[in-house]
mmJSON file of the N, C-alpha and C atoms, coordinates in Angstrom:
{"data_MODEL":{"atom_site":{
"group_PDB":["ATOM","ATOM","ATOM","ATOM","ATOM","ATOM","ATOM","ATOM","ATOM","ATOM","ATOM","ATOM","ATOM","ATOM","ATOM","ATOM","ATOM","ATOM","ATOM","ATOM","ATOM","ATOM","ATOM","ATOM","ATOM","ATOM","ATOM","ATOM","ATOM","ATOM","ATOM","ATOM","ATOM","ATOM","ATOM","ATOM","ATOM","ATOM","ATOM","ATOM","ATOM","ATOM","ATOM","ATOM","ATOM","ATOM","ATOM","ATOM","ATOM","ATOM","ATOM","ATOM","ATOM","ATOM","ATOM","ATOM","ATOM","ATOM","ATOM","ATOM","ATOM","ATOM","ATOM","ATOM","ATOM","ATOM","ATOM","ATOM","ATOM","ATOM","ATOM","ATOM","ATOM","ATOM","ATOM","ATOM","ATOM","ATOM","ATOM","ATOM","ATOM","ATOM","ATOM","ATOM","ATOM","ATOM","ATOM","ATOM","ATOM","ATOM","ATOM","ATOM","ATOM","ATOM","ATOM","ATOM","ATOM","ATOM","ATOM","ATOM","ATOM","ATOM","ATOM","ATOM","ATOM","ATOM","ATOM","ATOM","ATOM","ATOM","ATOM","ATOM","ATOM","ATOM","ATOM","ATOM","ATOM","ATOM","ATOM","ATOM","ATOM","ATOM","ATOM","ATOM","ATOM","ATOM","ATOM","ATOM","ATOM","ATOM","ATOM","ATOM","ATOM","ATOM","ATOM","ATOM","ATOM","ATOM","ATOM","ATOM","ATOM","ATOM","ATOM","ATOM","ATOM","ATOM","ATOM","ATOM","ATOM","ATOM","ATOM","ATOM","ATOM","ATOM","ATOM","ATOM","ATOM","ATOM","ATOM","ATOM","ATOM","ATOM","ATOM","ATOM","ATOM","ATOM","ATOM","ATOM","ATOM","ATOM","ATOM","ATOM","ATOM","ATOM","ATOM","ATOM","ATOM","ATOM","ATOM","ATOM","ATOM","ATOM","ATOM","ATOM","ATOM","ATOM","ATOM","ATOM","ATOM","ATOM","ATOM","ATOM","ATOM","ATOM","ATOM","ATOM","ATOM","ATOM","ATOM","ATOM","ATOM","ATOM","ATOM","ATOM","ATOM","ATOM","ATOM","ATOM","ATOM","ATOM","ATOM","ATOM","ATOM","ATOM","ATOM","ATOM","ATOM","ATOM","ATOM","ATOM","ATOM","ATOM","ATOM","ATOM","ATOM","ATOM","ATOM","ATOM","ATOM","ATOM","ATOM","ATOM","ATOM","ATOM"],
"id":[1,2,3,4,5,6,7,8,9,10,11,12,13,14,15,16,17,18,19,20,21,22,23,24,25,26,27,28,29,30,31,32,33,34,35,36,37,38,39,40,41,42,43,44,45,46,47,48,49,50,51,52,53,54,55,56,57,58,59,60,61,62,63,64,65,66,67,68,69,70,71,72,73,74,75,76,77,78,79,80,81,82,83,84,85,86,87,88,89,90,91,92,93,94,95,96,97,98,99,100,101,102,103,104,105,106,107,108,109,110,111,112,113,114,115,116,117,118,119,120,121,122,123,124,125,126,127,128,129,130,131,132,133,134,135,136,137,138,139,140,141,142,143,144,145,146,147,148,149,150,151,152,153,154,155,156,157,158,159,160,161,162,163,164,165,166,167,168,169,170,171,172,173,174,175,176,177,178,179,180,181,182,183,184,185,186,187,188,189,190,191,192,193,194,195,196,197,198,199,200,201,202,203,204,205,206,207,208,209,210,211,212,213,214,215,216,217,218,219,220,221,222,223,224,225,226,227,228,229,230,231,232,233,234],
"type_symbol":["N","C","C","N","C","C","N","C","C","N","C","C","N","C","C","N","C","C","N","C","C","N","C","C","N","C","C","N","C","C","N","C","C","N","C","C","N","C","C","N","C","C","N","C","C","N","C","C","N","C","C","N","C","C","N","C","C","N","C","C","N","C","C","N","C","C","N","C","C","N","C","C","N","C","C","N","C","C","N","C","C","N","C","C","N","C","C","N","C","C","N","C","C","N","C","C","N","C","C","N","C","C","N","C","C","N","C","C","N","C","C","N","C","C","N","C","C","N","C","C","N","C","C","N","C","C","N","C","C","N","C","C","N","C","C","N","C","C","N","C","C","N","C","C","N","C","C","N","C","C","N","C","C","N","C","C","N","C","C","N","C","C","N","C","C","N","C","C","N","C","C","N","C","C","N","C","C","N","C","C","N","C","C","N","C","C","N","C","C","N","C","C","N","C","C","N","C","C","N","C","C","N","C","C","N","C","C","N","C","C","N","C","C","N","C","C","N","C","C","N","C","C","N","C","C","N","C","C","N","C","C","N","C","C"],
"label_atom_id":["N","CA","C","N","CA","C","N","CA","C","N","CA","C","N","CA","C","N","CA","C","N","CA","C","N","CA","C","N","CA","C","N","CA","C","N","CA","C","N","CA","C","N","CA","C","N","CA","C","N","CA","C","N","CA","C","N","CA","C","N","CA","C","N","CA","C","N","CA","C","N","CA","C","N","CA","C","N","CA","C","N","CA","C","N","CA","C","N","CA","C","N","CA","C","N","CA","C","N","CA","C","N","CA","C","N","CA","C","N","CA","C","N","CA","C","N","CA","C","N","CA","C","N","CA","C","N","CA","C","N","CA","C","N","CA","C","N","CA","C","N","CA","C","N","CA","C","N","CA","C","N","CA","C","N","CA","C","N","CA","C","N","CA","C","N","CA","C","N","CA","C","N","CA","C","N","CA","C","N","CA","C","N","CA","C","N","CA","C","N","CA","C","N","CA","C","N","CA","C","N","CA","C","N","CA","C","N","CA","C","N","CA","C","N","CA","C","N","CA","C","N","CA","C","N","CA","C","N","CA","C","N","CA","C","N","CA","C","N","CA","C","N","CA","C","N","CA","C","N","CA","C","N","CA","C","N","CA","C","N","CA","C","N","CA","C","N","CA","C","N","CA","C"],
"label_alt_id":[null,null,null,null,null,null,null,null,null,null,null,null,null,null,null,null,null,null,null,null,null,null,null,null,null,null,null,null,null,null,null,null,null,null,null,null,null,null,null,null,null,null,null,null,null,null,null,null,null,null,null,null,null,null,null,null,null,null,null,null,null,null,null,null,null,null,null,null,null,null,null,null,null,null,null,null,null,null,null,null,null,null,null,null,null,null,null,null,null,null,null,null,null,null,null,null,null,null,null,null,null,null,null,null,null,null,null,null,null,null,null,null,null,null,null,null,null,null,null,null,null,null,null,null,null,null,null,null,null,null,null,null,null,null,null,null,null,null,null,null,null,null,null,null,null,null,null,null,null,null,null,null,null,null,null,null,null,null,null,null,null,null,null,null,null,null,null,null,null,null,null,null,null,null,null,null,null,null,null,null,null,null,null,null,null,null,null,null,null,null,null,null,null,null,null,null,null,null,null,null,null,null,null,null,null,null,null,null,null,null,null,null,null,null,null,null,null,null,null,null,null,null,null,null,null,null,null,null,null,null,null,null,null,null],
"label_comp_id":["UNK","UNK","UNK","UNK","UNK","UNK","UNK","UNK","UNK","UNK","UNK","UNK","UNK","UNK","UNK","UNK","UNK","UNK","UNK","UNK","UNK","UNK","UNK","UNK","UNK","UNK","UNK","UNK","UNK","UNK","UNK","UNK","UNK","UNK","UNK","UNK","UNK","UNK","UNK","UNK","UNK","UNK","UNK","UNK","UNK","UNK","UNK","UNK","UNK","UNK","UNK","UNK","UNK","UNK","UNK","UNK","UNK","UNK","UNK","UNK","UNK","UNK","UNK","UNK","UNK","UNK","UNK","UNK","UNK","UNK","UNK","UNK","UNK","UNK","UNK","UNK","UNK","UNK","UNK","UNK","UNK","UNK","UNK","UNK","UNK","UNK","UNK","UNK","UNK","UNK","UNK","UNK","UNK","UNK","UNK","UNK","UNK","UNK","UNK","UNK","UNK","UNK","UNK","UNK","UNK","UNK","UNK","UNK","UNK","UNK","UNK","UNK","UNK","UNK","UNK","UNK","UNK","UNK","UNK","UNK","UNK","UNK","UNK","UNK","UNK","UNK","UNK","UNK","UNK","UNK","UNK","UNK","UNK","UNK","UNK","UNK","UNK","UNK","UNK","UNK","UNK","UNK","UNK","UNK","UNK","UNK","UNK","UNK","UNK","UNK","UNK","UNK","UNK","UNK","UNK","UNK","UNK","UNK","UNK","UNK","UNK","UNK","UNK","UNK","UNK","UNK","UNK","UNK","UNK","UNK","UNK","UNK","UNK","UNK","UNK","UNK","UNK","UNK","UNK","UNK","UNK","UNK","UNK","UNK","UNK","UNK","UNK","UNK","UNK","UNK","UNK","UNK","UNK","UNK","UNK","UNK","UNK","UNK","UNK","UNK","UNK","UNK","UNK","UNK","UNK","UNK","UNK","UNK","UNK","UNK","UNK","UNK","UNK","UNK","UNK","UNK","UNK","UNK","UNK","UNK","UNK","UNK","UNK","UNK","UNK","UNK","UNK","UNK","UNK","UNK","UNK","UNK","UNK","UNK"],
"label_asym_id":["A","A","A","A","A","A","A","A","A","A","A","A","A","A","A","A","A","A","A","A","A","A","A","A","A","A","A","A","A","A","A","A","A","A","A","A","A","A","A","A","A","A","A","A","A","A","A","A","A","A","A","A","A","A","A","A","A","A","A","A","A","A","A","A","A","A","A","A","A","A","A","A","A","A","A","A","A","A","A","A","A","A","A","A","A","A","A","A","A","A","A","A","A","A","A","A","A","A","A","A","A","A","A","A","A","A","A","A","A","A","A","A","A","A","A","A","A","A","A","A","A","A","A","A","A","A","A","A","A","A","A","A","A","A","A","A","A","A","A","A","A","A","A","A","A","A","A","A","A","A","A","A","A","A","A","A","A","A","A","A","A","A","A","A","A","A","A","A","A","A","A","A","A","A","A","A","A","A","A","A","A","A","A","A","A","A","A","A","A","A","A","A","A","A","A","A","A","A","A","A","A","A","A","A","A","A","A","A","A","A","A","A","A","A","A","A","A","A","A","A","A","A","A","A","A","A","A","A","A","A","A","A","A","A"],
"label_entity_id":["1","1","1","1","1","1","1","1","1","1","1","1","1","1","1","1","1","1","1","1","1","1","1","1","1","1","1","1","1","1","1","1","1","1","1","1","1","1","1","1","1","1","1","1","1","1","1","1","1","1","1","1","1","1","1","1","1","1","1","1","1","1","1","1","1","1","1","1","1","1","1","1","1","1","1","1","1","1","1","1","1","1","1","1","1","1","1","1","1","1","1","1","1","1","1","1","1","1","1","1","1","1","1","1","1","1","1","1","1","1","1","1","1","1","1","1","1","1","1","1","1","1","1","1","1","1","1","1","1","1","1","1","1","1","1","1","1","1","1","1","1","1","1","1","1","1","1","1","1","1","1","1","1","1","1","1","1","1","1","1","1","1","1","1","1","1","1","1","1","1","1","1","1","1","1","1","1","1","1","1","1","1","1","1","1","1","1","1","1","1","1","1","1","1","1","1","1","1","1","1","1","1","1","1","1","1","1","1","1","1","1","1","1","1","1","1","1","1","1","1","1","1","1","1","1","1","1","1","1","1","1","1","1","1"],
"label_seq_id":[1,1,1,2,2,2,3,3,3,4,4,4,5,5,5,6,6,6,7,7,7,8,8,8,9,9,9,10,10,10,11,11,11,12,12,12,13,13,13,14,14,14,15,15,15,16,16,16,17,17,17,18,18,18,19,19,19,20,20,20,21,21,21,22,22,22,23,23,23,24,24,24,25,25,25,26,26,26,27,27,27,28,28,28,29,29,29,30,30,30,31,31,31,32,32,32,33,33,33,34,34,34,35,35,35,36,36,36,37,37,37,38,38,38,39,39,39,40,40,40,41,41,41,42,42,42,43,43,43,44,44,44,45,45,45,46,46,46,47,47,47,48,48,48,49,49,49,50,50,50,51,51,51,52,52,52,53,53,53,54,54,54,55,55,55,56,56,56,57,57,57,58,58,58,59,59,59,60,60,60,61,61,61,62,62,62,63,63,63,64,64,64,65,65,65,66,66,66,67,67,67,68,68,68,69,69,69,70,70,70,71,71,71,72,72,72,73,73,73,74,74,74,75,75,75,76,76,76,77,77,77,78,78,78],
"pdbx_PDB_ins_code":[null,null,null,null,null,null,null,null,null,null,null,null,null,null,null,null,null,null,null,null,null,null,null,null,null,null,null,null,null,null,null,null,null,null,null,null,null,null,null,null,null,null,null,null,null,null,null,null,null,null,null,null,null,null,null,null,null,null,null,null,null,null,null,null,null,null,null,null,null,null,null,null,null,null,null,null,null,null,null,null,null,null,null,null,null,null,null,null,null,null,null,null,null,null,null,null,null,null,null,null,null,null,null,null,null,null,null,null,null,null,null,null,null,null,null,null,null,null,null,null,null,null,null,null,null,null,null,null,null,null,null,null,null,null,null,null,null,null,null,null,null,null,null,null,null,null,null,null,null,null,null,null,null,null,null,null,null,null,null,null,null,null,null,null,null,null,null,null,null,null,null,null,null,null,null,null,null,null,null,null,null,null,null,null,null,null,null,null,null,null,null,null,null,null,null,null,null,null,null,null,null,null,null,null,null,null,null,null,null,null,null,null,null,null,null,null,null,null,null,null,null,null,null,null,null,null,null,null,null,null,null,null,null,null],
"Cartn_x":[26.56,26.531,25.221,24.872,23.519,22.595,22.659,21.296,21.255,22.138,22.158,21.331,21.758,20.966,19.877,19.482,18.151,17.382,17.944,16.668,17.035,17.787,17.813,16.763,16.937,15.988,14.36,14.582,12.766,12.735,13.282,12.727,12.606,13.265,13.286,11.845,11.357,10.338,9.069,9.389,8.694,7.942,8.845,9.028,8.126,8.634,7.972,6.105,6.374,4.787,3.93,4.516,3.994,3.416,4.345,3.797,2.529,1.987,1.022,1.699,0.461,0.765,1.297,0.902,1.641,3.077,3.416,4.749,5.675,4.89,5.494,6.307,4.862,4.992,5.746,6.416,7.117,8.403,8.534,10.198,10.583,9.152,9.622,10.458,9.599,10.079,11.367,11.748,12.637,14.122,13.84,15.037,14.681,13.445,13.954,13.679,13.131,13.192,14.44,15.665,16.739,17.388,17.717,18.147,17.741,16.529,16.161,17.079,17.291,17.292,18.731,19.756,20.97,20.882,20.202,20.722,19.996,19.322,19.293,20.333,20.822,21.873,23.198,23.167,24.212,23.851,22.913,22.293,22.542,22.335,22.36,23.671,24.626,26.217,26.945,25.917,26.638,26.513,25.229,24.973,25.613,25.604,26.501,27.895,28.084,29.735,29.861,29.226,29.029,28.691,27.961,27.521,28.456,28.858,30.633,31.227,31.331,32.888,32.7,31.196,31.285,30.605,29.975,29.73,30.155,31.371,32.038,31.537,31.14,31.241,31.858,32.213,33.681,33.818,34.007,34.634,34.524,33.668,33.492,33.65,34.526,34.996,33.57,33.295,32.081,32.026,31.04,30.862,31.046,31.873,32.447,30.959,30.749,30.011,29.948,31.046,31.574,31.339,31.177,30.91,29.321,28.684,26.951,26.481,25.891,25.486,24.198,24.381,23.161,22.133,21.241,19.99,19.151,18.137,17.376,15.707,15.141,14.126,12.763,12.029,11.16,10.342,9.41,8.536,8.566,9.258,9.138,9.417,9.069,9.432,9.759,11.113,11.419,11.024],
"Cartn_y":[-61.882,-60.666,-59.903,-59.36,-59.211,-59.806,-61.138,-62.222,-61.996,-62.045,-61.205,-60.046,-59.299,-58.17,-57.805,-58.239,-58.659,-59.406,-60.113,-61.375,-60.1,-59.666,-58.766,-57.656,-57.497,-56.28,-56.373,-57.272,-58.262,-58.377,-59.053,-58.978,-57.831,-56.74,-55.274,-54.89,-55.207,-54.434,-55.206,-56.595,-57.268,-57.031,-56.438,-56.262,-55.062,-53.893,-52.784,-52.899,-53.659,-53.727,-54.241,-55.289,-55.288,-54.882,-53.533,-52.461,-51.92,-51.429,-50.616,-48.946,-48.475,-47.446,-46.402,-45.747,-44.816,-45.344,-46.439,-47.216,-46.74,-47.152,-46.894,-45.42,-45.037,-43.216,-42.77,-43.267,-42.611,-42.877,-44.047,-44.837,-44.036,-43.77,-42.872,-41.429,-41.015,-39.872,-39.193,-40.445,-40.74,-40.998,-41.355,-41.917,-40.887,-40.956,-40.372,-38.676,-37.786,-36.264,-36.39,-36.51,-36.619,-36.607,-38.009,-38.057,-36.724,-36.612,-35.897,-34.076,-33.365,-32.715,-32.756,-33.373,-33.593,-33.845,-33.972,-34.452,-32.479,-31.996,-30.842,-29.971,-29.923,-29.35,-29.485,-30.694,-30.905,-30.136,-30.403,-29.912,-28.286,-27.826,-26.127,-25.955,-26.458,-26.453,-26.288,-27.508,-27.553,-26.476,-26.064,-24.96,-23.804,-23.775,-21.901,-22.157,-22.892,-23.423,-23.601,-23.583,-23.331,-22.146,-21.507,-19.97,-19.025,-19.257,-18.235,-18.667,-20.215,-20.337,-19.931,-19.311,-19.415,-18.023,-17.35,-15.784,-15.41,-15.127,-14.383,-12.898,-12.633,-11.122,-10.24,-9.28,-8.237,-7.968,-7.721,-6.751,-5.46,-4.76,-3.473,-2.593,-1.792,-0.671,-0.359,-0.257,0.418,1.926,2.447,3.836,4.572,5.391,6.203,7.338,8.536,9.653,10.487,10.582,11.944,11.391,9.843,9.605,9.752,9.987,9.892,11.369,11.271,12.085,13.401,14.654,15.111,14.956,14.718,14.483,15.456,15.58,16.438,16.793,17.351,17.319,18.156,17.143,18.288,18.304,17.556,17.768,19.491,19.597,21.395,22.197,23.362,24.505,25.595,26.298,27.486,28.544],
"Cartn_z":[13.273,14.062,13.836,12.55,12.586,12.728,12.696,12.96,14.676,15.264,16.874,17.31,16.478,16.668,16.342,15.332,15.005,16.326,16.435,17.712,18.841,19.166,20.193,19.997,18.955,18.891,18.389,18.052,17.945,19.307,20.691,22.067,22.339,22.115,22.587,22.105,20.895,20.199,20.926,21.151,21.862,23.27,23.702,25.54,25.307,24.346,24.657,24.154,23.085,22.542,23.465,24.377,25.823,26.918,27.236,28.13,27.771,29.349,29.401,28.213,28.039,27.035,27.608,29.577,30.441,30.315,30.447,30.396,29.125,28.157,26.626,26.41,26.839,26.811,27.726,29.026,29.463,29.197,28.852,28.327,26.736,25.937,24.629,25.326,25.975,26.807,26.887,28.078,28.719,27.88,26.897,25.187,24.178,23.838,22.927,22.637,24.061,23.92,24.121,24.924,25.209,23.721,23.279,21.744,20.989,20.679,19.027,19.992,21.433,21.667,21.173,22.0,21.443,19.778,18.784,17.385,16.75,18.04,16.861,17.518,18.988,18.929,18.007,18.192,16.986,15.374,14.967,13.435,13.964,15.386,15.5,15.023,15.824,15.847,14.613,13.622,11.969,11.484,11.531,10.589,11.131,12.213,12.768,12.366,12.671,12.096,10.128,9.862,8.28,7.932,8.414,7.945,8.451,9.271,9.556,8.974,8.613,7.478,6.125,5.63,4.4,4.393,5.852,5.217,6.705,6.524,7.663,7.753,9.248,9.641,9.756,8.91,9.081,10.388,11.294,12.363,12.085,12.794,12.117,13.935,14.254,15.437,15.712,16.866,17.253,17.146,16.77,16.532,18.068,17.823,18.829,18.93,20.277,20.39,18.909,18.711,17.947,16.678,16.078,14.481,14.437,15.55,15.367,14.945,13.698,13.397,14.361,14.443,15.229,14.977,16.098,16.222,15.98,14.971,14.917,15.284,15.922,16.229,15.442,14.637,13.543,14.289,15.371,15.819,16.507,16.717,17.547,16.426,16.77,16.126,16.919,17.01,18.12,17.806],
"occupancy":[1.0,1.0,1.0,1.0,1.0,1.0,1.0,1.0,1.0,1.0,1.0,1.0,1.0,1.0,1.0,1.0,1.0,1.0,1.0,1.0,1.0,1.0,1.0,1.0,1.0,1.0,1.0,1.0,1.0,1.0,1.0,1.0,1.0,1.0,1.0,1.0,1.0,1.0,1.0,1.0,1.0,1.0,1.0,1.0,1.0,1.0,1.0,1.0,1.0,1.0,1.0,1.0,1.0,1.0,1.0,1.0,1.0,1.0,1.0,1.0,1.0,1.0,1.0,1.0,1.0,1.0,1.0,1.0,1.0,1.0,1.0,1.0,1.0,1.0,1.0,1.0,1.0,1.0,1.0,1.0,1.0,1.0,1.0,1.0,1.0,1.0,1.0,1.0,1.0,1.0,1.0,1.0,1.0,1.0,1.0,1.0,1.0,1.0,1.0,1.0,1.0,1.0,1.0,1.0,1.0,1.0,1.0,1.0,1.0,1.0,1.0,1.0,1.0,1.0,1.0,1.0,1.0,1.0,1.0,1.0,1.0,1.0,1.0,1.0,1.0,1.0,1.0,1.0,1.0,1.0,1.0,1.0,1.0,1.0,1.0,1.0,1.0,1.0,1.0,1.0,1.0,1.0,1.0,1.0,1.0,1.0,1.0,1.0,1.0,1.0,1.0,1.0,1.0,1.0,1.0,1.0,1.0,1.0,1.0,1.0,1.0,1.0,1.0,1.0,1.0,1.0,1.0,1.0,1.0,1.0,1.0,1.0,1.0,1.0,1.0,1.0,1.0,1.0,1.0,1.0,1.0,1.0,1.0,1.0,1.0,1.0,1.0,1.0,1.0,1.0,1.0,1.0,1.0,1.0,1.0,1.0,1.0,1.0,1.0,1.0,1.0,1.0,1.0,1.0,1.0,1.0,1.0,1.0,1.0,1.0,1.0,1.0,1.0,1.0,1.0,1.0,1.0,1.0,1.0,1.0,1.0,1.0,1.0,1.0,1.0,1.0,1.0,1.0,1.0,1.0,1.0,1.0,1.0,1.0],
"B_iso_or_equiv":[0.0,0.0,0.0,0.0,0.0,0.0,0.0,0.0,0.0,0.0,0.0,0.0,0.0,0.0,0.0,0.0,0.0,0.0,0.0,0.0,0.0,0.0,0.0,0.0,0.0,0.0,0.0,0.0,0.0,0.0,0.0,0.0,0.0,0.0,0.0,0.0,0.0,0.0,0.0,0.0,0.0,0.0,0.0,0.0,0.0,0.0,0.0,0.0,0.0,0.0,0.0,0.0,0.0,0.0,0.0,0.0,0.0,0.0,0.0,0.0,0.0,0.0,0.0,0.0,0.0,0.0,0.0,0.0,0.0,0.0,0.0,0.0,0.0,0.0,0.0,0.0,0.0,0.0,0.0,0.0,0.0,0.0,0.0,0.0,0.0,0.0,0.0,0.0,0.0,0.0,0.0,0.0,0.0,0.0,0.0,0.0,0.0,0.0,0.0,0.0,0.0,0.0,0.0,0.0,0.0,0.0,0.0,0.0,0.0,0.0,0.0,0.0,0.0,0.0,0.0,0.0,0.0,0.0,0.0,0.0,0.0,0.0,0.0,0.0,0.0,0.0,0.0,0.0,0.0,0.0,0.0,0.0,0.0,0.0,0.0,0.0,0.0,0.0,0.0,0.0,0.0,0.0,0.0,0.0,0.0,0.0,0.0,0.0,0.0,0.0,0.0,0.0,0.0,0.0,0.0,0.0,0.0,0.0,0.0,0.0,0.0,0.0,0.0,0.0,0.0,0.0,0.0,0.0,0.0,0.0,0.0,0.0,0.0,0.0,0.0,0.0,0.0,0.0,0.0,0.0,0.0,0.0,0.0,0.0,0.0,0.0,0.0,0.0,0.0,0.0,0.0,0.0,0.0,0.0,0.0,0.0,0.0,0.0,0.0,0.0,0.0,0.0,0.0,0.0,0.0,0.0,0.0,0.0,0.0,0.0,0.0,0.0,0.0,0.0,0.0,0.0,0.0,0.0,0.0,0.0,0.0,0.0,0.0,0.0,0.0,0.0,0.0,0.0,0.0,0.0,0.0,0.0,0.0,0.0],
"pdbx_formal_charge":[null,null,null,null,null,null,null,null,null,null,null,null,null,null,null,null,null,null,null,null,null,null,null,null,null,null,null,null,null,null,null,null,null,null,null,null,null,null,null,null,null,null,null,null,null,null,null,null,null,null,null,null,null,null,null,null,null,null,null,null,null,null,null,null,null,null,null,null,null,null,null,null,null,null,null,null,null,null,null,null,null,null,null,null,null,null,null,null,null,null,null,null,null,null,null,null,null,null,null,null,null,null,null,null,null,null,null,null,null,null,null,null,null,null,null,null,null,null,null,null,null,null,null,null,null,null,null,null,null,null,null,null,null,null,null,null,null,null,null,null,null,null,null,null,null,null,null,null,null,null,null,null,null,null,null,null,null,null,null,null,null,null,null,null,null,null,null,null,null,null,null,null,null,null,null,null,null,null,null,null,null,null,null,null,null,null,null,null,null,null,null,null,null,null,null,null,null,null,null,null,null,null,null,null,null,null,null,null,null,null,null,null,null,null,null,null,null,null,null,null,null,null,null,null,null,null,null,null,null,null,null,null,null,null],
"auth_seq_id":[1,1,1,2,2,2,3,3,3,4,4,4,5,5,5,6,6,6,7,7,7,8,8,8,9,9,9,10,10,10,11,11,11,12,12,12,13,13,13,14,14,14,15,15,15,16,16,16,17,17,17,18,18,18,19,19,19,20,20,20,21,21,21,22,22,22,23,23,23,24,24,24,25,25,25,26,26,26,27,27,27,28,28,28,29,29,29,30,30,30,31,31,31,32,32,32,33,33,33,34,34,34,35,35,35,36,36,36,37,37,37,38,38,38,39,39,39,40,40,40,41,41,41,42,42,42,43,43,43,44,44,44,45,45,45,46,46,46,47,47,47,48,48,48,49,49,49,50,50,50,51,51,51,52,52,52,53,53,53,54,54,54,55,55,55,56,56,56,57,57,57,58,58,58,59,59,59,60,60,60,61,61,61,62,62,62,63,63,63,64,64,64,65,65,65,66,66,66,67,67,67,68,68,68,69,69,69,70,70,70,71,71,71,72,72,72,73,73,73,74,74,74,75,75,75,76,76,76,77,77,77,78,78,78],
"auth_comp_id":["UNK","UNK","UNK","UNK","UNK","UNK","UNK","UNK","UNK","UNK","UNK","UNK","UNK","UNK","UNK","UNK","UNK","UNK","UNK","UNK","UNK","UNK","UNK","UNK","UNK","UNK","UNK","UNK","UNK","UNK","UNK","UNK","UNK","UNK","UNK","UNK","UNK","UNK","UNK","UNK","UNK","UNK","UNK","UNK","UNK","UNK","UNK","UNK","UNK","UNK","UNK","UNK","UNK","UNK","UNK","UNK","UNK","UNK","UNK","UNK","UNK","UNK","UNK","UNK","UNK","UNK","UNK","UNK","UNK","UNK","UNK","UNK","UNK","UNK","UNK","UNK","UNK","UNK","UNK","UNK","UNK","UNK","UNK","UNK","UNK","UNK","UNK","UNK","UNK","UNK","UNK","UNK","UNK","UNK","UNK","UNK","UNK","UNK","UNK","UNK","UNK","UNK","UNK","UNK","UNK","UNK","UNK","UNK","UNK","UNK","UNK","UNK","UNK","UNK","UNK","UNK","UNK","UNK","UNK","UNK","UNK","UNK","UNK","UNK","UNK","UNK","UNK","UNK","UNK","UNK","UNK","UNK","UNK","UNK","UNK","UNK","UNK","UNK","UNK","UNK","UNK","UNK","UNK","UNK","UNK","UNK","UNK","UNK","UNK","UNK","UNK","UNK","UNK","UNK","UNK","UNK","UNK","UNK","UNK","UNK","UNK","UNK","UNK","UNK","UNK","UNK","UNK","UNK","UNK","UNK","UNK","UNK","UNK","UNK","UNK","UNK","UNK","UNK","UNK","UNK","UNK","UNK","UNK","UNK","UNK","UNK","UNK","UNK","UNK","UNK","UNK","UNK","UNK","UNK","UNK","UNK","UNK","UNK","UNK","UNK","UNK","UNK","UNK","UNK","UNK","UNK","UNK","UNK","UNK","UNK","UNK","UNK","UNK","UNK","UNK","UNK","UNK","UNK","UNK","UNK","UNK","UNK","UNK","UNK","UNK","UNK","UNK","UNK","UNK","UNK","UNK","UNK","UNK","UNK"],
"auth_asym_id":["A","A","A","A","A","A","A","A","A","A","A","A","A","A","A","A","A","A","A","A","A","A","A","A","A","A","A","A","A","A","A","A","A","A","A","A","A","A","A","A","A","A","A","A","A","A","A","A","A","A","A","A","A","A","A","A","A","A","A","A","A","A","A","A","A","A","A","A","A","A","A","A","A","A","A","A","A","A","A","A","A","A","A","A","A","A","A","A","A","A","A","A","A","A","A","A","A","A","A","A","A","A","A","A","A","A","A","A","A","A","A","A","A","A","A","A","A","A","A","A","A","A","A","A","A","A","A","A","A","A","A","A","A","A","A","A","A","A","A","A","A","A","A","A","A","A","A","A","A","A","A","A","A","A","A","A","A","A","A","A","A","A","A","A","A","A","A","A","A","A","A","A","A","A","A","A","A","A","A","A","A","A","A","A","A","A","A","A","A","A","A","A","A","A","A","A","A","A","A","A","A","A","A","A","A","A","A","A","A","A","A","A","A","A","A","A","A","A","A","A","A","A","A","A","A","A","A","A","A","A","A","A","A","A"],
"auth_atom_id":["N","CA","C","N","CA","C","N","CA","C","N","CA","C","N","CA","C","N","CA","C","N","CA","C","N","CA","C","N","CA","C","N","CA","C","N","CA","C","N","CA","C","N","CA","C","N","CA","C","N","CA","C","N","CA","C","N","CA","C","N","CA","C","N","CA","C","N","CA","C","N","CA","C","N","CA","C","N","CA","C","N","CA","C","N","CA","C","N","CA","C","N","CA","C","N","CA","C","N","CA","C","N","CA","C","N","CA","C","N","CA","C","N","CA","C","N","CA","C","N","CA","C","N","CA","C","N","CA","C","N","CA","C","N","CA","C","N","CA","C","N","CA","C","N","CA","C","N","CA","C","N","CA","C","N","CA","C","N","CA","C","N","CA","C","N","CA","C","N","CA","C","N","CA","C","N","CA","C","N","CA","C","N","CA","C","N","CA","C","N","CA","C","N","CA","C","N","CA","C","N","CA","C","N","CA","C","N","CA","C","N","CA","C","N","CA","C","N","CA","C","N","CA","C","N","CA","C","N","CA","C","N","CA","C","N","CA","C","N","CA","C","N","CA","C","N","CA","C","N","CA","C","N","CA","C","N","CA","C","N","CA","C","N","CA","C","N","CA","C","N","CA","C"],
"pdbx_PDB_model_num":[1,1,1,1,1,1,1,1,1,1,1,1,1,1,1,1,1,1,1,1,1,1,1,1,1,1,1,1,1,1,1,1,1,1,1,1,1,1,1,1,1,1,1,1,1,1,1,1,1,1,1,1,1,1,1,1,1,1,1,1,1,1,1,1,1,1,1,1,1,1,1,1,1,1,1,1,1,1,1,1,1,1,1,1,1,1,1,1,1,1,1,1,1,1,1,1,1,1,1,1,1,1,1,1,1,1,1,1,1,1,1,1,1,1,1,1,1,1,1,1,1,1,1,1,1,1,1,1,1,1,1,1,1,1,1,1,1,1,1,1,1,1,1,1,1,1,1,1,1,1,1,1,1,1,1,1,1,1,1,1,1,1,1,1,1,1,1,1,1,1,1,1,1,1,1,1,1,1,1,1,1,1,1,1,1,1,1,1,1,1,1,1,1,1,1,1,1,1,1,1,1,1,1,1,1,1,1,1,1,1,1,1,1,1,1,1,1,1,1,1,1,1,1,1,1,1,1,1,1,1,1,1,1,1]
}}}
């Protein structure tokens, strides 16, 4: 089973070492911005999903008008 995949993938490496280099470069492209984009969403996903399970955000009521302290203005003088 691996001796399979091996010769498979020696023609694969084959075929591509082949191509013109516009060719190469657009088939990297084409595979693998796709891939690495999906593997850091995933790596985004782990980590937000770890940092809430391990430093959760309290829930804290939003400050109503009336808990805000008055505003004071030093620049003037009356």
């Amino acid at each position: 089973m691996v001796d399979a995949f091996e010769q498979w993938w020696d023609g694969v490496e084959l075929w591509l070492a082949q191509l013109a280099f516009p060719f190469q470069f657009a088939l990297l492209m084409c595979v693998l911005l796709p891939l690495c984009l999906g593997v850091a969403r995933l790596i985004d996903r782990v980590v937000d999903n770890a940092s809430t399970r391990f430093n959760p955000v309290p829930k804290v009521p939003p400050a109503s008008d009336e808990a805000k302290p008055d505003q004071v203005d030093a620049g003037r003088s009356s």
